[in-house]
Short mmCIF file of the C-alpha atoms (twelve columns), coordinates in Angstrom:
data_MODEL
# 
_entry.id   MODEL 
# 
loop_
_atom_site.group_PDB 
_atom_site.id 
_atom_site.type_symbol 
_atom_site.label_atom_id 
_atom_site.label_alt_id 
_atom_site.label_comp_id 
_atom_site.label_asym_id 
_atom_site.label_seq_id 
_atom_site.Cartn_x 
_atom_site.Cartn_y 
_atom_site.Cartn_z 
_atom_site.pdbx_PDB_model_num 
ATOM 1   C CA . UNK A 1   96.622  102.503 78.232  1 
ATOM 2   C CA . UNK A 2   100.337 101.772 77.374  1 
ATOM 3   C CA . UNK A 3   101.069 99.299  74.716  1 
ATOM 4   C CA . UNK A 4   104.074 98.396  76.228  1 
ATOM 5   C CA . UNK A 5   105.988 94.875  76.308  1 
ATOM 6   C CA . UNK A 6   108.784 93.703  77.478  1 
ATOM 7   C CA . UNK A 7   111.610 90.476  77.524  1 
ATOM 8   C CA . UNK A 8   111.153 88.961  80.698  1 
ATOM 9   C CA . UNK A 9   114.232 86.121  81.354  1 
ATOM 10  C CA . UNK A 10  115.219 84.196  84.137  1 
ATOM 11  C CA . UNK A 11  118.811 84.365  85.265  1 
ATOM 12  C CA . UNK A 12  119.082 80.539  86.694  1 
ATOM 13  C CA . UNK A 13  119.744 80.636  90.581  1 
ATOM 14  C CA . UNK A 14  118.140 84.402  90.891  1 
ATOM 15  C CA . UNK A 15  117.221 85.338  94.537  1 
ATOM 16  C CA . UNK A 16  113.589 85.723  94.676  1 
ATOM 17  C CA . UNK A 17  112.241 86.192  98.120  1 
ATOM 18  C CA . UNK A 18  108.149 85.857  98.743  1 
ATOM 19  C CA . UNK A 19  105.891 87.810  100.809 1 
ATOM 20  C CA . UNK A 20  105.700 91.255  102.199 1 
ATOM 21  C CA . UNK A 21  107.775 93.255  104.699 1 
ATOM 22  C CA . UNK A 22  106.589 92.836  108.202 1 
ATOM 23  C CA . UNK A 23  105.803 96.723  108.606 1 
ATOM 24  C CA . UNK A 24  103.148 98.000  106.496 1 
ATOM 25  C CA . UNK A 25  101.696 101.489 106.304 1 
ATOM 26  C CA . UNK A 26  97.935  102.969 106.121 1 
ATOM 27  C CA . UNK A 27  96.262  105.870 106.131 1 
ATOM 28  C CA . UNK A 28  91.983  106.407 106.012 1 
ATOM 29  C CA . UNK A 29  91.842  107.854 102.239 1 
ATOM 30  C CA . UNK A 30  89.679  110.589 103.805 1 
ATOM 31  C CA . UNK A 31  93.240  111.836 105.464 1 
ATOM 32  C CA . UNK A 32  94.871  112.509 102.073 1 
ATOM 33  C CA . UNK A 33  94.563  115.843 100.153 1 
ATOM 34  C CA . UNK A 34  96.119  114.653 96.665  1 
ATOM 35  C CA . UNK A 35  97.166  111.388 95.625  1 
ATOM 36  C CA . UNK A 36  100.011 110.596 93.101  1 
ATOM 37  C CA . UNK A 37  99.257  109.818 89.554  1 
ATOM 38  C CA . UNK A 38  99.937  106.942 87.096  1 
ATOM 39  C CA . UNK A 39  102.990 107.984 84.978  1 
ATOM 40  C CA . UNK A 40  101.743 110.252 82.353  1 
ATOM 41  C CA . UNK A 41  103.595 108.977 78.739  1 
ATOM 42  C CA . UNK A 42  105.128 105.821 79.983  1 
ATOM 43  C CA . UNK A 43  108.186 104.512 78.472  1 
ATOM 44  C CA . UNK A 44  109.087 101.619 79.529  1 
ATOM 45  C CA . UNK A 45  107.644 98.652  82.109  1 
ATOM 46  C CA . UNK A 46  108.239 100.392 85.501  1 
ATOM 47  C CA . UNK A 47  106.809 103.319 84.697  1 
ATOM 48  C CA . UNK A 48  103.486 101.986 82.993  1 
ATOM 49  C CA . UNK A 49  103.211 100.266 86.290  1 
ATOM 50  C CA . UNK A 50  104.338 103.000 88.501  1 
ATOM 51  C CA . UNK A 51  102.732 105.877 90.599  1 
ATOM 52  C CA . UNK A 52  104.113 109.322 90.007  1 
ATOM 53  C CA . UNK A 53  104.534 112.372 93.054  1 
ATOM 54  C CA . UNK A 54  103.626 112.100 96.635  1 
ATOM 55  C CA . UNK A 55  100.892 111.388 98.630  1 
ATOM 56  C CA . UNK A 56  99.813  115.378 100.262 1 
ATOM 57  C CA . UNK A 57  98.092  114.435 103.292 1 
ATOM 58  C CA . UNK A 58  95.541  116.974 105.103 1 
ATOM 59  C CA . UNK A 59  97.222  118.857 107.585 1 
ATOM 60  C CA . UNK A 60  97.974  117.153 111.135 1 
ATOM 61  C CA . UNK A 61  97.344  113.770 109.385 1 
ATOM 62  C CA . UNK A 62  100.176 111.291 109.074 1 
ATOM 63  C CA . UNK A 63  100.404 107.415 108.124 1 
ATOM 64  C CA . UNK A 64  100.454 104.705 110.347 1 
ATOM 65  C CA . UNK A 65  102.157 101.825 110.872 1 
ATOM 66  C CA . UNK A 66  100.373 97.873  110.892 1 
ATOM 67  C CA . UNK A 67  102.835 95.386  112.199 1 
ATOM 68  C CA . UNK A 68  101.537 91.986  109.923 1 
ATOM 69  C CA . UNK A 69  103.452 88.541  111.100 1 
ATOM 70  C CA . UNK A 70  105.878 86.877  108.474 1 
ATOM 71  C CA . UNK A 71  104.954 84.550  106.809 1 
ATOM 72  C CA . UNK A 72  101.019 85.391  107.016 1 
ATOM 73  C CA . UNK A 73  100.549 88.740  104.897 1 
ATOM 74  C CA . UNK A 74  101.046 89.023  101.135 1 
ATOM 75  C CA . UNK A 75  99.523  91.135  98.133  1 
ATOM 76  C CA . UNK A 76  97.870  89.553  95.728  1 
ATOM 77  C CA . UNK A 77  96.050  90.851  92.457  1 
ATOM 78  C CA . UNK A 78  93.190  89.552  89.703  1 
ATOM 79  C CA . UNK A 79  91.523  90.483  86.517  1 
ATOM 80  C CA . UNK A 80  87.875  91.119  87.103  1 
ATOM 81  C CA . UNK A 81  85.328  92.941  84.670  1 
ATOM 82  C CA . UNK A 82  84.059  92.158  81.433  1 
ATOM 83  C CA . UNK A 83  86.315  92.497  78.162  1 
ATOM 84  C CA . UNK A 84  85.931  95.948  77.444  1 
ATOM 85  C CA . UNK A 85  85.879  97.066  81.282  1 
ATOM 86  C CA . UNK A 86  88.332  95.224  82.338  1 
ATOM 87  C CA . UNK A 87  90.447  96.194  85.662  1 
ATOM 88  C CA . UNK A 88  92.184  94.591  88.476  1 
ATOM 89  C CA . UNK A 89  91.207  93.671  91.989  1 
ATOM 90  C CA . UNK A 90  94.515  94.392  94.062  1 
ATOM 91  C CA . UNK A 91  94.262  92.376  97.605  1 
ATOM 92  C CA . UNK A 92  96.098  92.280  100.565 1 
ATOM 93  C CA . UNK A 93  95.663  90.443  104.105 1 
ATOM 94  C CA . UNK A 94  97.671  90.886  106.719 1 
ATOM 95  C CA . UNK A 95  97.824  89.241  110.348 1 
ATOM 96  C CA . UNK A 96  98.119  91.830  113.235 1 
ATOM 97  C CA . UNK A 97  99.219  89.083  116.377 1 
ATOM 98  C CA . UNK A 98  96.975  90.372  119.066 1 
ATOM 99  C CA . UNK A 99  93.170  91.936  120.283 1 
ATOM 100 C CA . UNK A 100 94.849  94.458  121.995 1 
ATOM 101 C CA . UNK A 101 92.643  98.274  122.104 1 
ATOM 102 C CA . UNK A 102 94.287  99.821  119.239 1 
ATOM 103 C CA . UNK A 103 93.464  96.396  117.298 1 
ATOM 104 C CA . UNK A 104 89.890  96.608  118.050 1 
ATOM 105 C CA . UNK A 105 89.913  100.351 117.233 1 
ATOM 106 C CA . UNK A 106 91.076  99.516  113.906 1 
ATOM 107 C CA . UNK A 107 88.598  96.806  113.049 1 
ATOM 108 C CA . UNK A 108 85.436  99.535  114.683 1 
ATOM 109 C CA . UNK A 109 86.701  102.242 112.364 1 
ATOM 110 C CA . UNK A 110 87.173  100.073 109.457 1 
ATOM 111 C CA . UNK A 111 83.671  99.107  108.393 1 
ATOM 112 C CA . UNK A 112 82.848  101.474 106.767 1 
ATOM 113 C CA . UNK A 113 85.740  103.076 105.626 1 
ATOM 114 C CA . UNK A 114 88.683  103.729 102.694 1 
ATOM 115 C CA . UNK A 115 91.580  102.694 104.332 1 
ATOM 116 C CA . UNK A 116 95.050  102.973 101.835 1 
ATOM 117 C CA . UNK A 117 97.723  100.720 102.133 1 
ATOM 118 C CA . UNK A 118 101.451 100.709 101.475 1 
ATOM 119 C CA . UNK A 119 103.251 97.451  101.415 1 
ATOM 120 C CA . UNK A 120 107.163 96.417  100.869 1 
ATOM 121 C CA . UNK A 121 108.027 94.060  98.462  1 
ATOM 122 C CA . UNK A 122 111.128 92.075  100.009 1 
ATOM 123 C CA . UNK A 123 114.084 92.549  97.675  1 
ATOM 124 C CA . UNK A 124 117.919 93.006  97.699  1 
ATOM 125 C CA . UNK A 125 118.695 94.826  94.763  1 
ATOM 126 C CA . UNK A 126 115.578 97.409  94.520  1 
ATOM 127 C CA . UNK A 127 113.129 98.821  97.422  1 
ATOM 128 C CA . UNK A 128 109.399 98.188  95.980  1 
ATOM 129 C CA . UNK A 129 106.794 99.535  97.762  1 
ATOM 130 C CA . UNK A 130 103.309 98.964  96.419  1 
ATOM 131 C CA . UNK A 131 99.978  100.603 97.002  1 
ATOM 132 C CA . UNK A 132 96.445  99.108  97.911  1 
ATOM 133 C CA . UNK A 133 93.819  102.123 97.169  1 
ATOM 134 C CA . UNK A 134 93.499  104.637 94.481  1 
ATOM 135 C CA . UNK A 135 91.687  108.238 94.108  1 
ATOM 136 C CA . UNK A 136 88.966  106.390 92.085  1 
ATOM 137 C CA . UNK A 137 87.533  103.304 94.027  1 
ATOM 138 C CA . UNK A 138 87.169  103.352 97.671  1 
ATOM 139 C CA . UNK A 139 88.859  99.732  99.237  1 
ATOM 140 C CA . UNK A 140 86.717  97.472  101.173 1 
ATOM 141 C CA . UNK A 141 88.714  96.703  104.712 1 
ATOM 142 C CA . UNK A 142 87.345  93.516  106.300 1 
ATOM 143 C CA . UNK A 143 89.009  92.850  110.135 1 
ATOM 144 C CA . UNK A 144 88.581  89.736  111.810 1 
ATOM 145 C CA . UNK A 145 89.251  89.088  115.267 1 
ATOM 146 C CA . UNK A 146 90.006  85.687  117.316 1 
ATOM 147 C CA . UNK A 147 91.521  85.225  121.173 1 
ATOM 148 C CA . UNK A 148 92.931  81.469  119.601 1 
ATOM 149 C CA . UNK A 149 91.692  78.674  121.400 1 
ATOM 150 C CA . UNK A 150 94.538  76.835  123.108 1 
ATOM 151 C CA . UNK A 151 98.124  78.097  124.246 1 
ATOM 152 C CA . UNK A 152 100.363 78.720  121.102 1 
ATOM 153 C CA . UNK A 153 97.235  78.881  118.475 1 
ATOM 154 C CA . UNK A 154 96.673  81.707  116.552 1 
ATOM 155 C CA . UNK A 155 95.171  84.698  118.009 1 
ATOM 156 C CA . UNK A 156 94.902  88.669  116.713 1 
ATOM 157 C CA . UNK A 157 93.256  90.480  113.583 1 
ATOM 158 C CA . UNK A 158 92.989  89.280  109.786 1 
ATOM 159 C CA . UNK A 159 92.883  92.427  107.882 1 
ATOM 160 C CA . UNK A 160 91.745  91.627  104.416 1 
ATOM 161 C CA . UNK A 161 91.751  94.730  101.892 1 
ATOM 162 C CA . UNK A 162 90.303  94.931  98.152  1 
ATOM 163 C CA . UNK A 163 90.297  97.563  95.876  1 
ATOM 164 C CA . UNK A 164 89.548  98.145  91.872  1 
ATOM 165 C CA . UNK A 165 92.191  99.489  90.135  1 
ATOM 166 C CA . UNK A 166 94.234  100.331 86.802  1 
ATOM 167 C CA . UNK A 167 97.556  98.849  87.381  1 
ATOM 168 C CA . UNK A 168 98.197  95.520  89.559  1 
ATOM 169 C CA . UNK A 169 100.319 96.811  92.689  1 
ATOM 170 C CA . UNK A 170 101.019 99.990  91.672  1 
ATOM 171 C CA . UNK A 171 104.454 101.185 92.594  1 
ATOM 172 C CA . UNK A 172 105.343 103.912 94.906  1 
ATOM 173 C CA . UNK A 173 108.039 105.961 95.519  1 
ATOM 174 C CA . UNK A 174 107.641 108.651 97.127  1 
ATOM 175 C CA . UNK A 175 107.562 109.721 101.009 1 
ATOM 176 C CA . UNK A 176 105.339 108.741 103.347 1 
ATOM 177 C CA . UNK A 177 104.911 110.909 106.350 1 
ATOM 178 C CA . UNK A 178 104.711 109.932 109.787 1 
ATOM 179 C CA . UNK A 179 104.611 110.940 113.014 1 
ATOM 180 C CA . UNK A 180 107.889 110.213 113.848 1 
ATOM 181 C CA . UNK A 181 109.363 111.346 110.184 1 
ATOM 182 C CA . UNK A 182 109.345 110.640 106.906 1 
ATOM 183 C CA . UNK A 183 110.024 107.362 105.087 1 
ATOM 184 C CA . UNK A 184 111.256 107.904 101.416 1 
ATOM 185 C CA . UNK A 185 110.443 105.105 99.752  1 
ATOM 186 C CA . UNK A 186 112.833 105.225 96.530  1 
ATOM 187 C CA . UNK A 187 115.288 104.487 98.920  1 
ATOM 188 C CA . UNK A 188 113.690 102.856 101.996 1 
ATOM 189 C CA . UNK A 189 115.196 105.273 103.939 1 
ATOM 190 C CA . UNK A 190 113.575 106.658 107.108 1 
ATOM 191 C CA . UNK A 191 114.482 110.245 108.634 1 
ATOM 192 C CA . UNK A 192 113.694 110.666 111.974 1 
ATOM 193 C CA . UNK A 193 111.701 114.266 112.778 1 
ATOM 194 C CA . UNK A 194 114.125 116.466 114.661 1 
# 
C-alpha cells in the first residue's frame, strides 16, 4: 500500500455539489473478461486512489444503464476488518422510480449475483466516475420493491449494493461500452455507435 499524504485546504466559497449523477451504469461481473487495475507505483493522491485500463467485457456483452432519482442515490464507503486486515466496504443505493418488467427483472436476477457499478460524481471542474465491485470480492445487490401507498408516495426499486474493497470509490476512467456506444469517462464524453 502507498504511503502517500497529501495537503488538503479549503478554498472558502468552493462549489461542492452532493450526490450522484442521475444515470448510473452496471454490468453482472460475470459479463467482464478483464478488469482494470489499481495504479501500479502510485505517485501522488489520484492515482493511489485510481483504477488503471479498461474494463474488456466478453464478447456481445455491454453495460447498462440504471436511471436512480436525484436526490435519493449516493455512494458511500466504511472501514471494516480488524487492524491488520483492514479494508473498506464501498456502498451505494440507488432509487429506480417504478415496478415496471425490466425493474422486476433486475431485482429476480440480482439475488444471487455480482452486479458492478459505475457511478458519477457531480462536479464542474473534473468528471469522476467511481466504481462499486472489484475482481476480488463479489458485491452483494439487495432490490426492494414497493407500488407506494397513496397518490404521490414513493413507489419503484431500492437497489442497495456492498462490496469489500482496497481503495474507497475507486476512480475510473476509462470507456464503458454500450449498446448504443461508448462512454469515455476521462472526459464524460459519449460517442454514439455509427
Amino acid at each position: 500500500m502507498a504511503d502517500i499524504f497529501e495537503d488538503m485546504q479549503w478554498a472558502d466559497g468552493k462549489i461542492n455539489p452532493s450526490g450522484i449523477a442521475t444515470e448510473l451504469f452496471y454490468i453482472p461481473k460475470s459479463h467482464i473478461k478483464t478488469f482494470p487495475v489499481p495504479v501500479a507505483a502510485p505517485a501522488n493522491a489520484s492515482e493511489n486512489v485510481s483504477l488503471d485500463g479498461d474494463f474488456e467485457l466478453v464478447a456481445g456483452k455491454t453495460w447498462m444503464r440504471l436511471h436512480s432519482t436525484q436526490g435519493k442515490g449516493s455512494v458511500t464507503f466504511e472501514k471494516t476488518g480488524e487492524k491488520e486486515c483492514g479494508m473498506v466496504l464501498n456502498k451505494g443505493t440507488f432509487k429506480f422510480p417504478d415496478l415496471s418488467d425490466a425493474a422486476k427483472n433486475l431485482a429476480k436476477n440480482s439475488i444471487n449475483a455480482s452486479i458492478i457499478f459505475v457511478a458519477k460524481l457531480p462536479h464542474q471542474s473534473e468528471k469522476r466516475y467511481v466504481v462499486l465491485g472489484n475482481i476480488d470480492y463479489d458485491s452483494e445487490v439487495g432490490v426492494n420493491g414497493t407500488s407506494g401507498d397513496e397518490p404521490g408516495s414513493d413507489k419503484g426499486l431500492t437497489i442497495e449494493v456492498t462490496v469489500p474493497d482496497f481503495t474507497p470509490l475507486p476512480n475510473y476512467a476509462g470507456a464503458l461500452v454500450l449498446s448504443d456506444g461508448s462512454l469515455d469517462c476521462a472526459t464524460g464524453v459519449f460517442t454514439a455507435n455509427p
